[in-house]
N, C-alpha and C positions, 0 to 999 in steps of 0.2 A: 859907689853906692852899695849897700848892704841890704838885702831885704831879709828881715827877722821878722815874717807875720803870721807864724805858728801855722801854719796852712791855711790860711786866709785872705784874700786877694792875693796870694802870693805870685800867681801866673801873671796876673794883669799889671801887676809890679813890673815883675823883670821885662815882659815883654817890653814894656814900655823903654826902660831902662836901654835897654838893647838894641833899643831905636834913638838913640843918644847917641853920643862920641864919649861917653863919659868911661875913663879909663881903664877904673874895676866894677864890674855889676859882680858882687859874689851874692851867695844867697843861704841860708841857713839852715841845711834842711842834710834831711839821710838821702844815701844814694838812690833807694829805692824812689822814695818822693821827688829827685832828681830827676829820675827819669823817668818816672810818668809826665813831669810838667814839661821837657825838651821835648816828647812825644807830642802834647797838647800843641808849644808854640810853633812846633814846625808845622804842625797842619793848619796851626792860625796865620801861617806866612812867613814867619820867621825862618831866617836862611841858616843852611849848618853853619855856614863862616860865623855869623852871630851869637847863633851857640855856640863858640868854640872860646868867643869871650866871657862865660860865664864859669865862675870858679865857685863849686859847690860839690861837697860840704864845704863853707867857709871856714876861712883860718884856717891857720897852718897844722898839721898833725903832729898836736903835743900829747894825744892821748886824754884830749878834753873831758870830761865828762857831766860838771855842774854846769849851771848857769853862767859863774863866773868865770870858770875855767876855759869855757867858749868866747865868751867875752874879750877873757886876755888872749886866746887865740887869734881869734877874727883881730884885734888892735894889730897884733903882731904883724897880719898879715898886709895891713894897710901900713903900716909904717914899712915893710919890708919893700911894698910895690911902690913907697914914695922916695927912698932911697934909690931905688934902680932906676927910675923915671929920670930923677937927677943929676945921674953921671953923664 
């Protein structure tokens, strides 16, 4: 799961997410926004182990910086985490 919600429900996203088994929760955001939301969902109950599933900034570091350029990032990175799943 990928959450891109420009900072808009985005805690209530992942939290959710995180309460899944679902393989990759990344999420779309600066580091800074990272960690004020990991602050928020641990006090909302969220345990560090389940933080520790969450990969953000998404995508892989290509040196992103459009829209698309994230884009083809974040792909990269689910295609990469679908390849390693499979061996």
């Amino acid at each position: 799961m990928v959450v891109a919600s420009q900072g808009r429900f985005d805690e209530e996203a992942v939290d959710q997410a995180l309460r899944t088994d679902l393989p990759l929760v990344a999420l779309v955001a600066n580091r800074k926004r990272t960690q004020e939301l990991c602050r928020a969902l641990e006090r909302n109950g969220i345990a560090k182990e389940q933080l520790l599933r969450l990969r953000a900034p998404a995508g892989i570091d290509i040196g992103a910086e459009t829209p698309e350029e994230i884009a083809l990032s974040v792909m990269a990175e689910i295609v990469s985490e679908k390849a390693r799943r499979s061996k």
